[in-house]
N, C-alpha and C positions, 0 to 999 in steps of 0.2 A: 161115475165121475170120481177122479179122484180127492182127496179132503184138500180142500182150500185152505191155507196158514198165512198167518200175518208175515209180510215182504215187505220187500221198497217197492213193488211195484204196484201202481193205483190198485182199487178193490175190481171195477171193471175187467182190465188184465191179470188179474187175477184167477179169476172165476174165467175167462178165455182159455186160460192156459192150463186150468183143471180140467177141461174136458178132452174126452177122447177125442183122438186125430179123425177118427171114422163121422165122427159127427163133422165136421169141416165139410167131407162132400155131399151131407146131406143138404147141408146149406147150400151148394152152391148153384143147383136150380133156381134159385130162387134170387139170384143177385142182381137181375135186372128188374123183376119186380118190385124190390125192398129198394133200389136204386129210384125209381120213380114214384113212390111213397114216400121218400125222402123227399122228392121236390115237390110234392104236392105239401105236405105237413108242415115244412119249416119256413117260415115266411118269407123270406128274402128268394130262396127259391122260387115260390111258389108263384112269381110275380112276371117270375121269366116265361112272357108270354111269347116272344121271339122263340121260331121255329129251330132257327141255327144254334142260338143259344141253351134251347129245351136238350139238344141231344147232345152238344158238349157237355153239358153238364152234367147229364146222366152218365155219359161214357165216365167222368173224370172219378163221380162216385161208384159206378160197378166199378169199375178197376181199381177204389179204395178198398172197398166190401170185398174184391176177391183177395186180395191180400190179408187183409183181415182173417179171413177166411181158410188162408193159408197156414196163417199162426194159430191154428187151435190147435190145443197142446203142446206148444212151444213153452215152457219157462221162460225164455227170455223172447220177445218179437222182434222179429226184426224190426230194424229202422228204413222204414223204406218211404216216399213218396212224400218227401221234401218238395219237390220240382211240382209234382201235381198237388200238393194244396197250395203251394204260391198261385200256382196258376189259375187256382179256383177263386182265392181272394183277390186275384188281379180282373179277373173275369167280372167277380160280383161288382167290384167298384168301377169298371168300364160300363157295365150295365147299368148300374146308376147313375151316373155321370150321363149315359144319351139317353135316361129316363128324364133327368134333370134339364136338361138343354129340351128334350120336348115342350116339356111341362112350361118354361120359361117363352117358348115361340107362342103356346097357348095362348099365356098371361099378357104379351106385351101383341097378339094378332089384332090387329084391324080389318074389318071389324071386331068390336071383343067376340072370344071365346066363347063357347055355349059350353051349357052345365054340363052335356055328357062330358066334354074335352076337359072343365075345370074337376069332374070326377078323377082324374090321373092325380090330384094331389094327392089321396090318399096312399097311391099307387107307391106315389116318387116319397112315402115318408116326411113330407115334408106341409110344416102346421101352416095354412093360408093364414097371415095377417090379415084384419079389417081394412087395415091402409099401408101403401106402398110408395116406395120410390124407383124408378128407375136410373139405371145409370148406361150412358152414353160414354165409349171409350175409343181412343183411336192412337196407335202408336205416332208417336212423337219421333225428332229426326234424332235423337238419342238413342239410336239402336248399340250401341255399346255398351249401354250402361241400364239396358233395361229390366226392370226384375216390378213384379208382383206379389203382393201380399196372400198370403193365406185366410181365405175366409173363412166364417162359421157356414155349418149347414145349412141356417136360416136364410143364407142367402143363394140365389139359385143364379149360376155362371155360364156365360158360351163368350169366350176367347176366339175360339175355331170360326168361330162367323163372320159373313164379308165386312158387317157391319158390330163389331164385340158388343158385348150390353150383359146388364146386372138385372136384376130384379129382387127387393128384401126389403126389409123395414128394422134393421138391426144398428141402432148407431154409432156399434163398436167395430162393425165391417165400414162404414165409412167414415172412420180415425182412421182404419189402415189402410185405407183409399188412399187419405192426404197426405199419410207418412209415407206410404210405402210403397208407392205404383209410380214407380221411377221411369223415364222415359216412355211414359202414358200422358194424353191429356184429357182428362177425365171431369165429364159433367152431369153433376145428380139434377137432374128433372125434380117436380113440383111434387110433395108430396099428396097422395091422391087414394079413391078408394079402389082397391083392387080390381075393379073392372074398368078404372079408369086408366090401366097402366098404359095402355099404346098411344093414352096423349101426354101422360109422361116422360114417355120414351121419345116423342116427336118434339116435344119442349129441348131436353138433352140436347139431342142431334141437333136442332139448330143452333144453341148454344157453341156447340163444337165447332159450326161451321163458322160462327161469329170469332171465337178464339182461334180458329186456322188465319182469318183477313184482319186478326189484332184488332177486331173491335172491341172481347171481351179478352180480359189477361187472362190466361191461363198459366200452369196448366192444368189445375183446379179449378173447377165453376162450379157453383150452387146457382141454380135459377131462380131460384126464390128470391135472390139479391139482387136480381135484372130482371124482375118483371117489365118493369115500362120500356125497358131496348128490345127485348123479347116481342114485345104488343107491338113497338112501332113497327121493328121488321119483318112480322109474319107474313106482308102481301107486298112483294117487291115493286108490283106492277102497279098499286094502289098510292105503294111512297114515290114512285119517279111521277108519276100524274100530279101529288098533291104538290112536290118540289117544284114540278115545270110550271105550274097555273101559280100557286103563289109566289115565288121568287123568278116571275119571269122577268120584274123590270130589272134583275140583276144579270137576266141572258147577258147584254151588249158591251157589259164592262170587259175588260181585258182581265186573265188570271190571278195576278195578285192584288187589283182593286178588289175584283169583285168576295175576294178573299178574306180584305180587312172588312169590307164594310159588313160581309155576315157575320165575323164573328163581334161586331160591334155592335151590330143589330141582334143577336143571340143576347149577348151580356146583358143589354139594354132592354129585352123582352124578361129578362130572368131577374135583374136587379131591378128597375126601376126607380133607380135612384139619381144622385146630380150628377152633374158630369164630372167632380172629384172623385166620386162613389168609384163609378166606373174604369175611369182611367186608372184608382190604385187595383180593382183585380183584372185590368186588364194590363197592366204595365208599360201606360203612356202618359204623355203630357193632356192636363184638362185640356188645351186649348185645340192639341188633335179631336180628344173625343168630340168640341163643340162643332169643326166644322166634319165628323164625319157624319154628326146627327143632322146636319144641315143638307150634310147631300143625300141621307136615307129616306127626308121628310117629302126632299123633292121629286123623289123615284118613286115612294110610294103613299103621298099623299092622306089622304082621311084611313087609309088602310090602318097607318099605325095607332088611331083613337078608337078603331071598332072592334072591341073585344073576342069577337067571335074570331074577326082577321086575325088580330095579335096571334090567339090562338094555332091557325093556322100557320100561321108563321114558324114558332116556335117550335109547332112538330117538323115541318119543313126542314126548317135548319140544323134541327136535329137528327133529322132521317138520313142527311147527306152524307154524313160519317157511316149511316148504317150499310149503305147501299156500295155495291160491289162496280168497278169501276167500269164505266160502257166498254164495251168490243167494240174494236178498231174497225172501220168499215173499209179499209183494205182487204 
């Protein structure tokens, strides 16, 4: 070997460039082996349990290693294989990314996940929180102007899905939720313990479906702020039964009666105050509210002194905003 002298060039290519050229082809039997010794040793490799991705990857390093290989005893090496380590840093981070979307189907599966499938956290790099949120997302009619934040790794993303969803517990990725997911409308589920995520993710989604029919504003929602719209419309078939049994003496009115007198019966179930009370948050005359309470009394009788009915009532009249307009029976 010839004496190695201090250069500009690192100490590695150094000592490469001092040995003999005849040495280069001893090495080079051996460049598919050291090639998959590489992928077993280095961790991020070593993960690439995909078939198709084990041999790209090997091929992308033997044809490093044979270049390498090439430059023994060159002084200067060539500059070669720009295009093939982009490509390999393009590859490791596309492997992550559908390690990551796995991982996340895992967490948000219903039934949850079993411990083998939640083993893959270690896999994806990625430190499981105690407790999580999901987030529910659906493009908004703003496709002009739509653009997405950049998240941290702690939170784990699929866009590509029929249905997009979040999963993380970071609450610096959901500021840039709110800033920054511009023609998204976007809703964080409850937070929950990680094995609970797929009914946090089912909280979301209905949420979304609430702000698609303008029940909830969007195009931000926390659910945590709508639990009780949340609770009443989980069972649609539960809220048109309690609606039709307690406000059926309101069936026979004509539309716009039957209109004021709920929301005068609402006010009136929620204030309980005099008929001034009412009429200033409802914005009429006291003497309307007296005789609308005269004709509520008469349609529904002892109903409106029995607590439990009250009850009833209230969620009733409250459901009817929640519930999605009947199909035409045309």
């Amino acid at each position: 070997m010839r004496d190695v002298k201090p250069g500009g060039l690192g100490k590695a290519a150094m000592v490469w460039s001092a040995m003999p050229r005849t040495a280069g082809e001893q090495f080079r039997p051996f460049a598919r082996e050291l090639g998959r010794t590489i992928l077993r040793e280095v961790p991020v490799y070593a993960r690439l349990l995909d078939g198709t991705y084990q041999r790209t990857v090997v091929g992308y390093i033997e044809q490093a290693i044979l270049w390498a290989i090439d430059d023994v005893g060159d002084r200067v090496p060539r500059s070669r294989g720009t295009q093939l380590f982009r490509r390999l840093g393009e590859l490791e981070f596309e492997y992550g990314r559908r390690r990551k979307r796995k991982l996340l189907a895992a967490i948000v599966a219903d039934p949850p996940a079993s411990p083998d499938d939640l083993a893959e956290l270690a896999a994806a790099r990625w430190a499981p929180p105690e407790r999580v949120v999901a987030v529910a997302l659906e493009p908004s009619a703003e496709r002009r102007h739509r653009a997405f934040p950049q998240l941290s790794e702690a939170t784990l993303a699929d866009l590509e899905h029929a249905e997009p969803r979040l999963a993380g517990d970071s609450a610096e990725d959901l500021a840039r939720l709110t800033e920054g997911a511009t023609g998204w409308w976007v809703a964080v589920g409850p937070r929950v313990r990680l094995g609970d995520a797929a009914l946090s993710l089912r909280c979301a989604r209905r949420a979304l479906e609430l702000v698609r029919r303008n029940v909830l504003a969007g195009p931000f929602v926390r659910c945590e702020e709508h639990l009780v719209t949340l609770c009443v419309s989980s069972d649609e078939f539960l809220l048109r039964e309690l609606c039709t049994r307690s406000l059926a003496p309101l069936a026979g009115l004509k539309g716009n009666q039957r209109a004021r007198l709920s929301e005068t019966l609402l006010g009136w179930l929620r204030v309980r105050g005099s008929a001034a009370e009412l009429a200033a948050e409802l914005d009429v005359h006291p003497q309307t509210i007296r005789y609308r309470m005269r004709q509520l009394h008469e349609l529904f009788g002892d109903r409106l002194t029995d607590p439990e009915r009250r009850l009833e009532l209230e969620l009733a009249l409250k459901a009817q905003r929640l519930l999605p307009a009947p199909e035409s029976s045309e």
